[in-house]
C-alpha positions in Angstrom: -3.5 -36.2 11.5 -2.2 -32.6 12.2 -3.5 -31.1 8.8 -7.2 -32.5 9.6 -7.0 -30.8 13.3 -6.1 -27.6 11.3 -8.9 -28.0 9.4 -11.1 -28.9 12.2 -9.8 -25.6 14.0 -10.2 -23.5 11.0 -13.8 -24.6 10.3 -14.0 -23.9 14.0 -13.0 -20.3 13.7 -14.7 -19.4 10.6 -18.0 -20.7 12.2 -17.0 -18.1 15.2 -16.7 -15.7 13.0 -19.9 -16.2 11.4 -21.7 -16.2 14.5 -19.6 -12.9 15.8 -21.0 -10.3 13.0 -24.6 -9.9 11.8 -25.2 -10.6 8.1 -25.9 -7.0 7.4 -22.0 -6.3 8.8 -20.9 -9.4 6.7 -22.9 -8.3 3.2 -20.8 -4.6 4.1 -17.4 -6.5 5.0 -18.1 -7.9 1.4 -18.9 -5.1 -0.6 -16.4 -2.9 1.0 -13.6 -5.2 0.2 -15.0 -5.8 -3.6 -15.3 -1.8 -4.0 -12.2 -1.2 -1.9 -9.8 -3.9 -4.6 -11.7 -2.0 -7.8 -10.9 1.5 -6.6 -7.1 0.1 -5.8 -7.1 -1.5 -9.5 -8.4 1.7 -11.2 -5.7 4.0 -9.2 -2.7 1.4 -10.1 -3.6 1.5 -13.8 -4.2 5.4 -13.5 -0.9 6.3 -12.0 0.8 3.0 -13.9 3.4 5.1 -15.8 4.5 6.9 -12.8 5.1 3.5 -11.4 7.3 3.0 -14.4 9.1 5.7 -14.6 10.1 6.0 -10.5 9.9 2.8 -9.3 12.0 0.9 -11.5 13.9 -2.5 -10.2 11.2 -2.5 -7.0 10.8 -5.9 -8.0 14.2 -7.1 -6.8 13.4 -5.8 -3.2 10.5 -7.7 -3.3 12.4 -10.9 -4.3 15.2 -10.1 -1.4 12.1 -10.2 0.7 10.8 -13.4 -0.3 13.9 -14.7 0.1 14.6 -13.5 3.7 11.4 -14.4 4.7 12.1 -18.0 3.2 15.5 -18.3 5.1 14.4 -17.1 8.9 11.5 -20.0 8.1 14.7 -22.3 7.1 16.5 -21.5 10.0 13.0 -21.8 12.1 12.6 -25.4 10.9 15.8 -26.7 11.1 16.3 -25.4 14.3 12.9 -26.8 15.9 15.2 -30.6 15.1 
C-alpha cells in the first residue's frame, strides 16, 4: 500500500511540475540537458588519456563511497526497529 502512495505522490508532483513551466521552458530544459550530456561525452573521450594517466585507482574511492553510503543507510534502517 506504501509503494502505490509513492506513486500516487510522484504522479502528483510530476503533474505539478508540468503545470509549473511553460512548454517552450520544458522543450529548452530538454534540449539543454541532451546538448549539455553530448558536450560532457565529447570532452570525457577528448581528455580520456589524461584521465588514464592521472587518475588512476579513482575507482576504489568511488567503491568506498558506495559502500559508506550503503552502511549509514544500514545503520538508518536498523536503527528505525
Amino acid at each position: 500500500m506504501q509503494n502505490n502512495n509513492f506513486c500516487i505522490q510522484l504522479l502528483r508532483f510530476a503533474k505539478n511540475i508540468i503545470t509549473m513551466f511553460s512548454t517552450g521552458q520544458l522543450i529548452f530544459a530538454a534540449l539543454f540537458f541532451v546538448i549539455f550530456i553530448v558536450i560532457m561525452i565529447f570532452a570525457y573521450r577528448r581528455d580520456i588519456k589524461v584521465h588514464q594517466k592521472f587518475y588512476k585507482g579513482n575507482y576504489k574511492v568511488l567503491i568506498a563511497f558506495f559502500v559508506f553510503i550503503a552502511l549509514l543507510f544500514v545503520i538508518k534502517l536498523t536503527m528505525k526497529r
